[in-house]
C-alpha positions as CSV (number, residue, x, y, z in Angstrom):
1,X,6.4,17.4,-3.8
2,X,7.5,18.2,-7.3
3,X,5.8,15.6,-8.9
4,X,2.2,16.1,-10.0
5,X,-0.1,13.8,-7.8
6,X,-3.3,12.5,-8.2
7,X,-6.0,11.5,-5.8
8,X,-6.9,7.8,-5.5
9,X,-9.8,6.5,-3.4
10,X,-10.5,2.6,-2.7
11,X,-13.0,0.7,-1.3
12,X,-11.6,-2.1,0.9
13,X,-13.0,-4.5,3.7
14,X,-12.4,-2.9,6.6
15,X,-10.6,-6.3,8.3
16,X,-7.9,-5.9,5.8
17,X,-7.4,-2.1,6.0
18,X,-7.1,-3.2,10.0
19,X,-4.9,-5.6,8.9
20,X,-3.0,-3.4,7.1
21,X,-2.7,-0.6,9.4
22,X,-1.5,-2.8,12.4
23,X,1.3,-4.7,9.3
24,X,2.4,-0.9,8.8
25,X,2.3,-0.3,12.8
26,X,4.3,-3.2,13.3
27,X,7.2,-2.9,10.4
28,X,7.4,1.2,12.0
29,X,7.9,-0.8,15.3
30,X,10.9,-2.6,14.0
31,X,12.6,0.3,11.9
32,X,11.4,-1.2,8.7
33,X,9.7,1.7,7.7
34,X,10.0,5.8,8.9
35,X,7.6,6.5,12.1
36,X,6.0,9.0,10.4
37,X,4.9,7.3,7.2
38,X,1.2,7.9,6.3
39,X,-0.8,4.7,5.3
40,X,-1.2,6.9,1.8
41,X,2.8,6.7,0.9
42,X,3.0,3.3,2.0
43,X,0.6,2.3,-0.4
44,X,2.3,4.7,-3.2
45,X,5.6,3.0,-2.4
46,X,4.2,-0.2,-2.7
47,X,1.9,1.0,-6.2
48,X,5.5,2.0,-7.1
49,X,6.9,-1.2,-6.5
50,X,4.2,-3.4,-8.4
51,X,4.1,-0.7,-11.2
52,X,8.0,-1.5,-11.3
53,X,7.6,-5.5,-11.1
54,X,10.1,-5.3,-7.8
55,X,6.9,-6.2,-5.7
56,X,7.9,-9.8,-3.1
57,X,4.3,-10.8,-4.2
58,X,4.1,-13.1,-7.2
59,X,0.2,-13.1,-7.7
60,X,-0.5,-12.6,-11.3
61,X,-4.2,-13.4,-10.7
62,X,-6.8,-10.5,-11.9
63,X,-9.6,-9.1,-9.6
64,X,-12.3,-9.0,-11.1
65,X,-15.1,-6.3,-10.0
66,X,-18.8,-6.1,-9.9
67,X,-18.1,-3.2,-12.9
């Protein structure tokens, strides 16, 4: 890749990274998305998208963290 990356690690309950993972099975299934995606640029594509307000969600709400 040309662009300069970072690494990004996350903590997340593991019934929604299951979740997840079987969404991203499933849109690979119907063509939605390239059969060799990796969960990691999923999630960059959809970073991208929020970053870029195209994201289908509309939650505005703020996590808040035990920080």
């Amino acid at each position: 890749m040309s662009e300069d990356m970072k690494t990004v690690s996350i903590y997340a309950p593991e019934d929604l990274v299951e979740d997840f993972d079987d969404k991203v099975w499933e849109m690979k299934a119907n063509g939605e998305i390239d059969r060799d995606a990796s969960r990691s640029e999923v999630v960059r594509h959809l970073m991208g998208e929020w970053a870029e307000g195209n994201s289908k969600s509309s939650s505005t709400r703020v996590v808040q963290t035990a920080d």
